[in-house]
Backbone as XML, in Angstrom:
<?xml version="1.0"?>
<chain id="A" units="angstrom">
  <residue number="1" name="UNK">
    <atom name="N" x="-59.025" y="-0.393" z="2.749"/>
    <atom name="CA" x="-59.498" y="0.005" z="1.437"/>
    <atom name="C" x="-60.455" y="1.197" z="1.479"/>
  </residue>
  <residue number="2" name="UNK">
    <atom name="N" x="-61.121" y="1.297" z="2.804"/>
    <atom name="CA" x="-62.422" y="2.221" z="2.463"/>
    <atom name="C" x="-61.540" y="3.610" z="2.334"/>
  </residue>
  <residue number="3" name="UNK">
    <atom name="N" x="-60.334" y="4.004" z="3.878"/>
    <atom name="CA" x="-59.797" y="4.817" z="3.324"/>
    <atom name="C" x="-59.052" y="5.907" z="2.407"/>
  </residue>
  <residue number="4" name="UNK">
    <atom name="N" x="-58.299" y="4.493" z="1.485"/>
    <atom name="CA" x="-57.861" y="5.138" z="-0.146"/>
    <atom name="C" x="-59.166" y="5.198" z="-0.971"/>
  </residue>
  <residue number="5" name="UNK">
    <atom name="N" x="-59.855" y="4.474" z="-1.386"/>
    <atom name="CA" x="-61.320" y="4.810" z="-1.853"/>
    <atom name="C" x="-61.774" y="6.169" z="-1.246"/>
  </residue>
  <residue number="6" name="UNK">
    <atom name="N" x="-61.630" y="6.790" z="0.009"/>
    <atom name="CA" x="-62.009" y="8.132" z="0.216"/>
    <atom name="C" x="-60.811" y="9.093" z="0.022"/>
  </residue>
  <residue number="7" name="UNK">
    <atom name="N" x="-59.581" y="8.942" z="0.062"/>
    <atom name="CA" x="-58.944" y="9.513" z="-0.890"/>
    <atom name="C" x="-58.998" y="10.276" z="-1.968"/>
  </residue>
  <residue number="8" name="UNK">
    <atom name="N" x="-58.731" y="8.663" z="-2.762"/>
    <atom name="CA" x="-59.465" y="8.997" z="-4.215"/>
    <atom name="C" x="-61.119" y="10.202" z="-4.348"/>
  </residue>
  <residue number="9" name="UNK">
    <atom name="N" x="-62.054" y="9.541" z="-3.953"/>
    <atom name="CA" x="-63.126" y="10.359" z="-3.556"/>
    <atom name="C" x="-63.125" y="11.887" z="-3.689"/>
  </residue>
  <residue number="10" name="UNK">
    <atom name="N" x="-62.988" y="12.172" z="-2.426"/>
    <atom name="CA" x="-62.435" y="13.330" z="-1.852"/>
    <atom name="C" x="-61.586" y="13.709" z="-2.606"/>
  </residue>
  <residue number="11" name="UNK">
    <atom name="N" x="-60.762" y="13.722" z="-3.138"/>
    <atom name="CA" x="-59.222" y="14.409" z="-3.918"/>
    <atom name="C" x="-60.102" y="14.349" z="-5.324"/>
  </residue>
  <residue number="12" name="UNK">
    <atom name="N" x="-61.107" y="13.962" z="-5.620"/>
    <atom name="CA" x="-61.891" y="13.950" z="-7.480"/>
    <atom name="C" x="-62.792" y="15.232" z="-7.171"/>
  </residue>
  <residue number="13" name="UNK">
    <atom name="N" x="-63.418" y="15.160" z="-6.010"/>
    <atom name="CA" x="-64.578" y="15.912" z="-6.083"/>
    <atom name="C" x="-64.022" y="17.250" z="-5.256"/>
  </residue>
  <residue number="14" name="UNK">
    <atom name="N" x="-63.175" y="16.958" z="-4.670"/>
    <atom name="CA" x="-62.433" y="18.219" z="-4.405"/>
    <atom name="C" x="-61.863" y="19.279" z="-5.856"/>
  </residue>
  <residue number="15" name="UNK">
    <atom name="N" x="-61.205" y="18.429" z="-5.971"/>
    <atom name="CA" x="-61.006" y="19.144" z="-7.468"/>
    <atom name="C" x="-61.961" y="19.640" z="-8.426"/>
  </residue>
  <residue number="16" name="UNK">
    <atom name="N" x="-62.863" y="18.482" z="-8.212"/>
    <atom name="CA" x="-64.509" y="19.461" z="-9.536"/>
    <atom name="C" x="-65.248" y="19.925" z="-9.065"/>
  </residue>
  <residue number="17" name="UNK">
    <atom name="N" x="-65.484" y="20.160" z="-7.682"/>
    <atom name="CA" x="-65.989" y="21.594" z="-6.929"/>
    <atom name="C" x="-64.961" y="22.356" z="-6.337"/>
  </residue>
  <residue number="18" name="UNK">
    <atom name="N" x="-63.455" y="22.539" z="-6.690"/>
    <atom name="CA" x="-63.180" y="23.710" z="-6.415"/>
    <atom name="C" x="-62.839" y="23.946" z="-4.547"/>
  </residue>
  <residue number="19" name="UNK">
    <atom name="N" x="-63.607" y="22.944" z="-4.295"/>
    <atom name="CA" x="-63.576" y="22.851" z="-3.167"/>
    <atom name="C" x="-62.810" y="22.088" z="-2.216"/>
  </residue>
  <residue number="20" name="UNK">
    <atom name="N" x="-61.867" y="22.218" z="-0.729"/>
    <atom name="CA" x="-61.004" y="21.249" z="0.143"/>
    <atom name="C" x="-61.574" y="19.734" z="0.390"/>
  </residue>
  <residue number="21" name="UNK">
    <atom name="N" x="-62.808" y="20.101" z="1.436"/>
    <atom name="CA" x="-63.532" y="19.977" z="2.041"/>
    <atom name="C" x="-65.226" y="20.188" z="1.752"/>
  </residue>
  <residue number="22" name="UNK">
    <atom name="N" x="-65.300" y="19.384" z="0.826"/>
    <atom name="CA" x="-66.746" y="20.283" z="0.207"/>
    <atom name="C" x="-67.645" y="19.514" z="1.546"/>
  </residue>
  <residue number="23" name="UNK">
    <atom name="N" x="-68.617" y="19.818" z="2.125"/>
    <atom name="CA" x="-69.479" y="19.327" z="3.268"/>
    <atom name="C" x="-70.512" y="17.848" z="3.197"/>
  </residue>
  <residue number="24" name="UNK">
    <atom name="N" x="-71.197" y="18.378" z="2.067"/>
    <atom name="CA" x="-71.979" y="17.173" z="1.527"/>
    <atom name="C" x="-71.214" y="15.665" z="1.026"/>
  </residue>
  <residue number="25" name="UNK">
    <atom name="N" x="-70.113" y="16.223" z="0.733"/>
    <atom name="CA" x="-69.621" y="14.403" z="0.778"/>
    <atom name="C" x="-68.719" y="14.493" z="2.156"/>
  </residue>
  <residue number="26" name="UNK">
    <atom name="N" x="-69.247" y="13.122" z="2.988"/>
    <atom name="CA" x="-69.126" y="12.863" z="4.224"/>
    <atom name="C" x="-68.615" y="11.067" z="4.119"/>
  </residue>
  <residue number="27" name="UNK">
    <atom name="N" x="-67.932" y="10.828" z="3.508"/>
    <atom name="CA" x="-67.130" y="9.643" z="3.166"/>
    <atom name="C" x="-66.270" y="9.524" z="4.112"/>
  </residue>
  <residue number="28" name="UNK">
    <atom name="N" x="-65.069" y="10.553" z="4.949"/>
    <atom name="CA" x="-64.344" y="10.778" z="5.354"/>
    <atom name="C" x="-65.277" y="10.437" z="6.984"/>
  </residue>
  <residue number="29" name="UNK">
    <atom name="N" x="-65.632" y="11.435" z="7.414"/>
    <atom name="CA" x="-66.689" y="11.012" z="8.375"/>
    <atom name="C" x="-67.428" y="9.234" z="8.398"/>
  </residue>
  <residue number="30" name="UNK">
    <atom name="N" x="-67.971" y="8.835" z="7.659"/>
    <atom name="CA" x="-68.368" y="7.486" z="7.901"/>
    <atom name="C" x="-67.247" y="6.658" z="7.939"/>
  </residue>
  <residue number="31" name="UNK">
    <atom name="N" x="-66.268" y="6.648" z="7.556"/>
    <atom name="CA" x="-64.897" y="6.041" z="7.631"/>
    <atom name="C" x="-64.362" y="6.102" z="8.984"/>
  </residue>
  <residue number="32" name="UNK">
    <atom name="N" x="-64.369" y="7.559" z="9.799"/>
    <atom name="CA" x="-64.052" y="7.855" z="11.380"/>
    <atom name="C" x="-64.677" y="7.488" z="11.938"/>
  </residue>
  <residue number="33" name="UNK">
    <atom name="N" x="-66.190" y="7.484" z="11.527"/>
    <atom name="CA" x="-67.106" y="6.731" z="12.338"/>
    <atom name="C" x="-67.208" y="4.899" z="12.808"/>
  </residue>
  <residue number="34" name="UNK">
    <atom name="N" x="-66.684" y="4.404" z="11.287"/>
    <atom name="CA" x="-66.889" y="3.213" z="11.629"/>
    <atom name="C" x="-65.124" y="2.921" z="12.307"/>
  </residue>
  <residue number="35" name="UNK">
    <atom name="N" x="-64.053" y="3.294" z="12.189"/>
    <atom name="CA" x="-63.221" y="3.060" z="12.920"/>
    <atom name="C" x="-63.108" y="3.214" z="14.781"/>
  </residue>
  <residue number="36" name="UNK">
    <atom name="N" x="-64.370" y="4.405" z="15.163"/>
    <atom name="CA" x="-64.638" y="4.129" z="15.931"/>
    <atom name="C" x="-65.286" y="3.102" z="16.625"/>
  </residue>
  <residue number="37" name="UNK">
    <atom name="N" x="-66.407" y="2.501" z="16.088"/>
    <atom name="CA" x="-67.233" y="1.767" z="16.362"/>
    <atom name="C" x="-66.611" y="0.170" z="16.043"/>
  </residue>
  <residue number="38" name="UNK">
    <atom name="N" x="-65.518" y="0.190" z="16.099"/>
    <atom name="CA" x="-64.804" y="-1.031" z="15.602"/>
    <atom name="C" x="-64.424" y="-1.418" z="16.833"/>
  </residue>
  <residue number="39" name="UNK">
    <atom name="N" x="-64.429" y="-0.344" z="17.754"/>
    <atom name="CA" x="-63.475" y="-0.248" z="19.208"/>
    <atom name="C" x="-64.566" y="-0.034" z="20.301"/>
  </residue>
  <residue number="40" name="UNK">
    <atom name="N" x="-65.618" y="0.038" z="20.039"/>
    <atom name="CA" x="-66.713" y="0.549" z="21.168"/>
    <atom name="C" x="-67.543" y="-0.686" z="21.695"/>
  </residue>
  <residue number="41" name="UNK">
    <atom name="N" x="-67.750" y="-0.832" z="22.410"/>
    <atom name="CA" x="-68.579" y="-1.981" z="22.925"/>
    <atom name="C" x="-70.005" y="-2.251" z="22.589"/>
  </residue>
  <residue number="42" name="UNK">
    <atom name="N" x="-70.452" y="-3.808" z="22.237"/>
    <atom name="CA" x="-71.469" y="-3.610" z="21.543"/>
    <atom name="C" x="-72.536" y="-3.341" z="22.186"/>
  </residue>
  <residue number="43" name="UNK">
    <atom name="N" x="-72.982" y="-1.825" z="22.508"/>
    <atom name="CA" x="-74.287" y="-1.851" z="22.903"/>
    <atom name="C" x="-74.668" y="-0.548" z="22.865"/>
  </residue>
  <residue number="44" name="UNK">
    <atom name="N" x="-75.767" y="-0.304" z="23.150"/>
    <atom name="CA" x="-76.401" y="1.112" z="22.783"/>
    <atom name="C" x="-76.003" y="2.496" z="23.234"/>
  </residue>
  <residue number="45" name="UNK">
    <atom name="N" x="-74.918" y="2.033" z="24.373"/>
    <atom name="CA" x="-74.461" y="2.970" z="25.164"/>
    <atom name="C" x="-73.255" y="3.260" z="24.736"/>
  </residue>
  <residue number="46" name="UNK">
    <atom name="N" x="-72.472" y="1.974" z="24.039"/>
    <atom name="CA" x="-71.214" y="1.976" z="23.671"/>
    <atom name="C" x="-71.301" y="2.730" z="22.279"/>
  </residue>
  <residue number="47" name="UNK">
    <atom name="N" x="-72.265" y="2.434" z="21.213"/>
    <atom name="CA" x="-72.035" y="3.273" z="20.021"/>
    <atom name="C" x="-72.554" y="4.756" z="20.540"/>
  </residue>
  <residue number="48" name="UNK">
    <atom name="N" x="-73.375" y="5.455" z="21.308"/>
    <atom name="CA" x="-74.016" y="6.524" z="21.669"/>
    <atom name="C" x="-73.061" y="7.288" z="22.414"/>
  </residue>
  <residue number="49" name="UNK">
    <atom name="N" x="-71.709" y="6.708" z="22.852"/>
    <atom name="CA" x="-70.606" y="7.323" z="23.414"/>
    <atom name="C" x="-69.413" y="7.819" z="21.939"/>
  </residue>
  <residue number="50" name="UNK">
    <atom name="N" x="-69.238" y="6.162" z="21.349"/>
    <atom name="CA" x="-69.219" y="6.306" z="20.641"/>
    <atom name="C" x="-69.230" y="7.338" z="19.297"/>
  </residue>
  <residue number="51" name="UNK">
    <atom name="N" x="-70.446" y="7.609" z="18.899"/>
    <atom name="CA" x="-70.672" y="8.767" z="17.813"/>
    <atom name="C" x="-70.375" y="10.222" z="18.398"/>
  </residue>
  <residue number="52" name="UNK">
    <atom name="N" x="-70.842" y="10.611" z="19.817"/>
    <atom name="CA" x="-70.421" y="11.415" z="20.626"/>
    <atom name="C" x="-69.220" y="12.177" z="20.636"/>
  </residue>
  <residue number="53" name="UNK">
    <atom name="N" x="-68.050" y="11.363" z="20.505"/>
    <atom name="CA" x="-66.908" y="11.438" z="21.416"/>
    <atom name="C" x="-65.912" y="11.686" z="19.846"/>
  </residue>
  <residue number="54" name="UNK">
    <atom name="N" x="-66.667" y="10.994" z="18.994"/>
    <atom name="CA" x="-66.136" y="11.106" z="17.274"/>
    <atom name="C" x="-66.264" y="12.304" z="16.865"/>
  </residue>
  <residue number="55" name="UNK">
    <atom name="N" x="-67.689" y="12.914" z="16.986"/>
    <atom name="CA" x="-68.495" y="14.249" z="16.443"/>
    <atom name="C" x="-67.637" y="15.223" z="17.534"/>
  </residue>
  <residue number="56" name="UNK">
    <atom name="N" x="-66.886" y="15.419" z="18.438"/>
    <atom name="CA" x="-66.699" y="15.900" z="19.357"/>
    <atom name="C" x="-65.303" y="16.601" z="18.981"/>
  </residue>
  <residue number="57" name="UNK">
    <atom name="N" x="-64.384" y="15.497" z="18.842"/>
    <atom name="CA" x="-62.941" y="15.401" z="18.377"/>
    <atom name="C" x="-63.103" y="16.171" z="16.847"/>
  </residue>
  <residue number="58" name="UNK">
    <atom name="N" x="-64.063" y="15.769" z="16.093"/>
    <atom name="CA" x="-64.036" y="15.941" z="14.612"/>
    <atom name="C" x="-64.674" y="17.711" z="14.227"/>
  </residue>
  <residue number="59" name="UNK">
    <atom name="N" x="-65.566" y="18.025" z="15.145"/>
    <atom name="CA" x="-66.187" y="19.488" z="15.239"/>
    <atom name="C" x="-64.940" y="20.206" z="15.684"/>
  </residue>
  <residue number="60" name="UNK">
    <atom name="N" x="-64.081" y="20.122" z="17.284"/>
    <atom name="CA" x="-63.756" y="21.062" z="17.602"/>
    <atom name="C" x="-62.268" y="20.529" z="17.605"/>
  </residue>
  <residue number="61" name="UNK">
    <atom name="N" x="-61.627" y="20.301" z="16.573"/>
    <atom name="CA" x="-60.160" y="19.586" z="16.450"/>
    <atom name="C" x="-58.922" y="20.102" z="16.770"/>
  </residue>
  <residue number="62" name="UNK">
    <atom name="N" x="-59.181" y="19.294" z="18.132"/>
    <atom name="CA" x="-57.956" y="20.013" z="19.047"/>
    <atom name="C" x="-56.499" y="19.414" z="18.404"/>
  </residue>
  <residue number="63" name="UNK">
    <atom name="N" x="-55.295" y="20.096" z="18.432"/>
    <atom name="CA" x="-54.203" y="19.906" z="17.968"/>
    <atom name="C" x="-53.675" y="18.005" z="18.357"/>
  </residue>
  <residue number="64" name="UNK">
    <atom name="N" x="-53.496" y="17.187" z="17.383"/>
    <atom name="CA" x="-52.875" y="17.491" z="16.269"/>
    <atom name="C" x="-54.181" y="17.894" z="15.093"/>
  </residue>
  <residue number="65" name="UNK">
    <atom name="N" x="-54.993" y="17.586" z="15.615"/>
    <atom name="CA" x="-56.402" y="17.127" z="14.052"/>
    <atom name="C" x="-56.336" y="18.652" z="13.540"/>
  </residue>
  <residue number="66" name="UNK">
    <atom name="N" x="-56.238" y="19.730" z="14.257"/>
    <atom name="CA" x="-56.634" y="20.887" z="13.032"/>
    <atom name="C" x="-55.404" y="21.144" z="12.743"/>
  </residue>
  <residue number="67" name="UNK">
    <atom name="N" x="-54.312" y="21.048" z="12.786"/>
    <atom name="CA" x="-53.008" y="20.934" z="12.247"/>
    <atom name="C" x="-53.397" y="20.176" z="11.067"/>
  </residue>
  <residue number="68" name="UNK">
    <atom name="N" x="-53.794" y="19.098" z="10.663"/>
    <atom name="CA" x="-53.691" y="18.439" z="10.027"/>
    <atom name="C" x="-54.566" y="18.867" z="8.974"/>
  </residue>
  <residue number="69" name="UNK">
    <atom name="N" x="-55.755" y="19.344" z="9.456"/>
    <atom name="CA" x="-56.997" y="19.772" z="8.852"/>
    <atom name="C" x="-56.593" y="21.159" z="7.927"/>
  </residue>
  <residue number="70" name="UNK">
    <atom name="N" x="-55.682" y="22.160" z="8.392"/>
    <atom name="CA" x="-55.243" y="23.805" z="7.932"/>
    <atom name="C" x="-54.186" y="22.834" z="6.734"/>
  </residue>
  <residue number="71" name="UNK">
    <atom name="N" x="-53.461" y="22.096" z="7.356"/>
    <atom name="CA" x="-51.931" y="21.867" z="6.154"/>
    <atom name="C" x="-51.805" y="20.859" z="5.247"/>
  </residue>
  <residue number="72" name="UNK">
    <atom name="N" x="-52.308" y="19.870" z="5.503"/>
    <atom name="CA" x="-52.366" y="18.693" z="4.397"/>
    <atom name="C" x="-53.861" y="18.765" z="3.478"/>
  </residue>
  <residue number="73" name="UNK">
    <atom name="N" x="-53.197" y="19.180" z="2.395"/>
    <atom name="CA" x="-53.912" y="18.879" z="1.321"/>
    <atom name="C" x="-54.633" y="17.725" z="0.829"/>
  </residue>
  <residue number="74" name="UNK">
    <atom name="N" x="-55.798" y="17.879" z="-0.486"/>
    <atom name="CA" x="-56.137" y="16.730" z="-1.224"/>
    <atom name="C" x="-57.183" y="15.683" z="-0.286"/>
  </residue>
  <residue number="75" name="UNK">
    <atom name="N" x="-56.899" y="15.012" z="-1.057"/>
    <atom name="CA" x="-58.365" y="14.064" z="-0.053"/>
    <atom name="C" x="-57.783" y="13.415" z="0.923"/>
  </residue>
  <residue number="76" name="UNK">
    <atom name="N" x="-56.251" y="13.408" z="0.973"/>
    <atom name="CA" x="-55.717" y="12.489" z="2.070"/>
    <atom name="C" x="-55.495" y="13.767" z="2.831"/>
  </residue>
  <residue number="77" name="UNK">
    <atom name="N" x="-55.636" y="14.733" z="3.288"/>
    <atom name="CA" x="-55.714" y="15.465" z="4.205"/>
    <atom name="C" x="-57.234" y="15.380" z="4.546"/>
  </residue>
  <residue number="78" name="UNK">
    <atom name="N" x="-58.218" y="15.387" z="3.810"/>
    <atom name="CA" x="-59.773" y="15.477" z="3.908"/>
    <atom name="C" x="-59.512" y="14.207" z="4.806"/>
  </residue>
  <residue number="79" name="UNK">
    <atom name="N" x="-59.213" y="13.275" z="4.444"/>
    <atom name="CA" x="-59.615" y="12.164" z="5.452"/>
    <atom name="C" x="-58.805" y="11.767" z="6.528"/>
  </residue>
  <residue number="80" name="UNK">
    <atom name="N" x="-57.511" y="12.393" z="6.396"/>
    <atom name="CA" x="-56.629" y="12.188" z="7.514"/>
    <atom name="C" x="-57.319" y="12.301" z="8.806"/>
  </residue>
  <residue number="81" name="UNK">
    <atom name="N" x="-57.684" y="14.079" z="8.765"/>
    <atom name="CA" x="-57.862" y="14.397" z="10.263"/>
    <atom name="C" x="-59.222" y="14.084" z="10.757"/>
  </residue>
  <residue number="82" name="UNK">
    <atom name="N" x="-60.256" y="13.568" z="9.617"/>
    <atom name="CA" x="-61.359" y="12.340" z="10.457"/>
    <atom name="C" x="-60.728" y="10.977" z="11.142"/>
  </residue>
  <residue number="83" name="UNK">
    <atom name="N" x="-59.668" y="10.216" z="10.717"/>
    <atom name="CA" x="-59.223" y="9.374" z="10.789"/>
    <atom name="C" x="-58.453" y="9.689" z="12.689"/>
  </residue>
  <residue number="84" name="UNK">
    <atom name="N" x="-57.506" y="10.542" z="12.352"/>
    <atom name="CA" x="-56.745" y="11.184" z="13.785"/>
    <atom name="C" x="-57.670" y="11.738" z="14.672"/>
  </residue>
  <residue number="85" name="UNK">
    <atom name="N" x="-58.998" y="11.887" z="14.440"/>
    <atom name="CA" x="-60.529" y="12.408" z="15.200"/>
    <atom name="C" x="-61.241" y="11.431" z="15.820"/>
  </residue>
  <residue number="86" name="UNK">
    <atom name="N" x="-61.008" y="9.928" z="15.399"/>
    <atom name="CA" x="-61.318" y="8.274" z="15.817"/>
    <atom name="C" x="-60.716" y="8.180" z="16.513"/>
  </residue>
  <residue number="87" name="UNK">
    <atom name="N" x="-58.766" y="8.319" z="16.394"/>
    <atom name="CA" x="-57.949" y="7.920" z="17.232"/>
    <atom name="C" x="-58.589" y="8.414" z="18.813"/>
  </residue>
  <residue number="88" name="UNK">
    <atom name="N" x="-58.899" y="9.784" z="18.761"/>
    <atom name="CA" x="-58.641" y="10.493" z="19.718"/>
    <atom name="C" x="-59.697" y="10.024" z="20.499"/>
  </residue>
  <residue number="89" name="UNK">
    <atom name="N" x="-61.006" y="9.344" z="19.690"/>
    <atom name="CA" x="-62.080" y="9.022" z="20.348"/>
    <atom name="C" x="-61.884" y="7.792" z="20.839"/>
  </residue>
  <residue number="90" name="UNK">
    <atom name="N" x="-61.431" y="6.784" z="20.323"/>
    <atom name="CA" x="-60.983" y="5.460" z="20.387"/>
    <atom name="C" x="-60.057" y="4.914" z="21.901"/>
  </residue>
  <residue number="91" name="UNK">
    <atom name="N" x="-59.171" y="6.155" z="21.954"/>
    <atom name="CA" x="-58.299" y="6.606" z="23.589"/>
    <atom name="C" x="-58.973" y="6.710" z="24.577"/>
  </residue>
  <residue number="92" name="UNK">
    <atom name="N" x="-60.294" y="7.417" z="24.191"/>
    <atom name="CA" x="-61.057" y="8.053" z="25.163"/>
    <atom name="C" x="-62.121" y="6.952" z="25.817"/>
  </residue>
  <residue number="93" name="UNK">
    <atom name="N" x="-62.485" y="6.498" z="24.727"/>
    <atom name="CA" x="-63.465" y="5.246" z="25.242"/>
    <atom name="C" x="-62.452" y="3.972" z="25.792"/>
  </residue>
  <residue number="94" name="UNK">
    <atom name="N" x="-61.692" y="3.805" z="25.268"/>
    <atom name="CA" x="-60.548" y="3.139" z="25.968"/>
    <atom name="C" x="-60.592" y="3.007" z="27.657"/>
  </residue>
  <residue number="95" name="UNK">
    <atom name="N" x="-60.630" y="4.669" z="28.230"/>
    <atom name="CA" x="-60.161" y="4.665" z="29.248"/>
    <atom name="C" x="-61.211" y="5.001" z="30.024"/>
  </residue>
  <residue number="96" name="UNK">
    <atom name="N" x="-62.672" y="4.956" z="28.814"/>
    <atom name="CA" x="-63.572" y="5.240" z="30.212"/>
    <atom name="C" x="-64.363" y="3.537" z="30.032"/>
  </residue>
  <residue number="97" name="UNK">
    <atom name="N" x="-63.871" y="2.321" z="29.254"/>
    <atom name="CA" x="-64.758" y="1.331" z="29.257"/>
    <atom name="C" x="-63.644" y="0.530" z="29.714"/>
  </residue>
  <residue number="98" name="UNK">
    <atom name="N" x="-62.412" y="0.661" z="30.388"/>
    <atom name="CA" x="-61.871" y="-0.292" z="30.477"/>
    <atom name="C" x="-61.901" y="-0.912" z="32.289"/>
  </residue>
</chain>
């Protein structure tokens, strides 16, 4: 649910600022974030890799995420490639906590 709720979101306020991606709403982001942290181990090291490895994927979005980020429109593109920015983090902690 949180995802279509940022959808919706994102695709309203996109539209009444004119804007893709407007910065200040970060709905899309707390959504990647907590899908990460769904998968990280509970402890201080595990979310601190965690937020890391999210902010990492999501700043410098290596293919597929800025593919996704340049071509899909609307708020389900806004939140897609946070979403495919978890995955990538989610793999990663995968294979360094397993």
């Amino acid at each position: 649910p949180l995802f279509l709720i940022g959808v919706y979101v994102c695709d309203v306020t996109g539209k009444a600022l004119g804007v893709h991606d407007y910065g200040g709403i970060v709905w899309d982001e707390v959504v990647g974030m907590l899908l990460v942290l769904a998968f990280a181990p509970a402890a201080w090291a595990g979310w601190l890799l965690a937020f890391a490895l999210f902010r990492l994927f999501d700043i410098v979005k290596p293919w597929p995420i800025r593919w996704f980020d340049q071509r899909v429109g609307g708020g389900f593109g806004v939140m897609i490639d946070d979403v495919i920015a978890a995955l990538f983090a989610i793999a990663v902690q995968a294979l360094i906590w397993r």
